[in-house]
C-alpha positions as CSV (number, residue, x, y, z in Angstrom):
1,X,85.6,97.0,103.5
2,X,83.1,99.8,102.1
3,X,85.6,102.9,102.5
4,X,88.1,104.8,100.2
5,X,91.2,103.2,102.6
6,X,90.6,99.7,102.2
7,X,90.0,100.1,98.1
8,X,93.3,102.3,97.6
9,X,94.9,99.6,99.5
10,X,93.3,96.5,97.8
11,X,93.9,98.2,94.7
12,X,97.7,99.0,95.3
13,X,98.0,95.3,96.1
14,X,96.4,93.9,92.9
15,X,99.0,96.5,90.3
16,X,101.5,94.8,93.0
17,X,100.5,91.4,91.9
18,X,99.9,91.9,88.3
19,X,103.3,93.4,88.4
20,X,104.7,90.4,89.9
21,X,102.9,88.0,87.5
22,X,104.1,89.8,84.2
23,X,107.9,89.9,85.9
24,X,107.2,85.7,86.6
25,X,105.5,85.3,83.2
26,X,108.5,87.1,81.4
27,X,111.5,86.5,83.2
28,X,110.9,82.4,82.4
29,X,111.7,83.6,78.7
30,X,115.8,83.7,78.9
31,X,115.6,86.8,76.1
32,X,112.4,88.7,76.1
33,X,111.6,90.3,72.8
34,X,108.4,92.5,72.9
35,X,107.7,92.2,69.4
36,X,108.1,88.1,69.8
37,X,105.4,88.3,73.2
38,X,102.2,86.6,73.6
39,X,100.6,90.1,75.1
40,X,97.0,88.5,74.9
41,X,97.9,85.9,77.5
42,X,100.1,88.2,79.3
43,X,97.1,90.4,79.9
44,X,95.1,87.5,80.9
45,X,97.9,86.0,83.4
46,X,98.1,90.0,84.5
47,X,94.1,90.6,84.8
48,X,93.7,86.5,86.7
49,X,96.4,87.6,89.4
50,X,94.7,91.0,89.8
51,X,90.6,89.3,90.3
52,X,92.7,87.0,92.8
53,X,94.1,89.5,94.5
54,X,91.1,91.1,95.1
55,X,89.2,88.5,96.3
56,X,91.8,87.7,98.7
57,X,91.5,91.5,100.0
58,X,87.6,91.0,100.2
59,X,88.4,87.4,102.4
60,X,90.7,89.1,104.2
61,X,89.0,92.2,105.5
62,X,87.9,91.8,109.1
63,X,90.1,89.0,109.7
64,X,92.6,91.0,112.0
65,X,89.8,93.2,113.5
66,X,90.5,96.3,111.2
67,X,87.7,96.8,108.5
68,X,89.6,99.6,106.8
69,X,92.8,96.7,105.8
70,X,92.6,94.2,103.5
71,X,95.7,92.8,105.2
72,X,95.2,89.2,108.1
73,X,98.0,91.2,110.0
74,X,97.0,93.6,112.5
75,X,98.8,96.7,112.0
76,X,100.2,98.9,114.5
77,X,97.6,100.1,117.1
């Protein structure tokens, strides 16, 4: 959990899932209008899916035997 490959990984993960969080908080709006958008709580949906994220990665290292993965799946061996 202490190396460069699980933090790129953990950390591609979290932009993943702030990603995913903004397309879910926006795509409930039929017409998105930028100018019209709550961007404060945007950023805080964005930011609470990335801390989540995160902490999942930090539960999850070790789980499949592999400290370098924040993934419960074993990966190819």
């Amino acid at each position: 959990m202490f190396t460069t490959k699980f933090w790129k990984a953990a950390s591609e993960r979290a932009v993943k899932t702030a990603a995913q969080a903004l397309l879910v908080y926006f795509g409930g709006d039929a017409v998105f209008n930028a100018w019209h958008a709550d961007w404060p709580a945007a950023g805080g949906i964005a930011s609470g899916a990335v801390v989540l994220s995160v902490l999942t990665s930090l539960v999850s290292a070790n789980l499949a035997g592999e400290p370098d993965s924040p993934s419960w799946v074993a990966g190819d061996r």
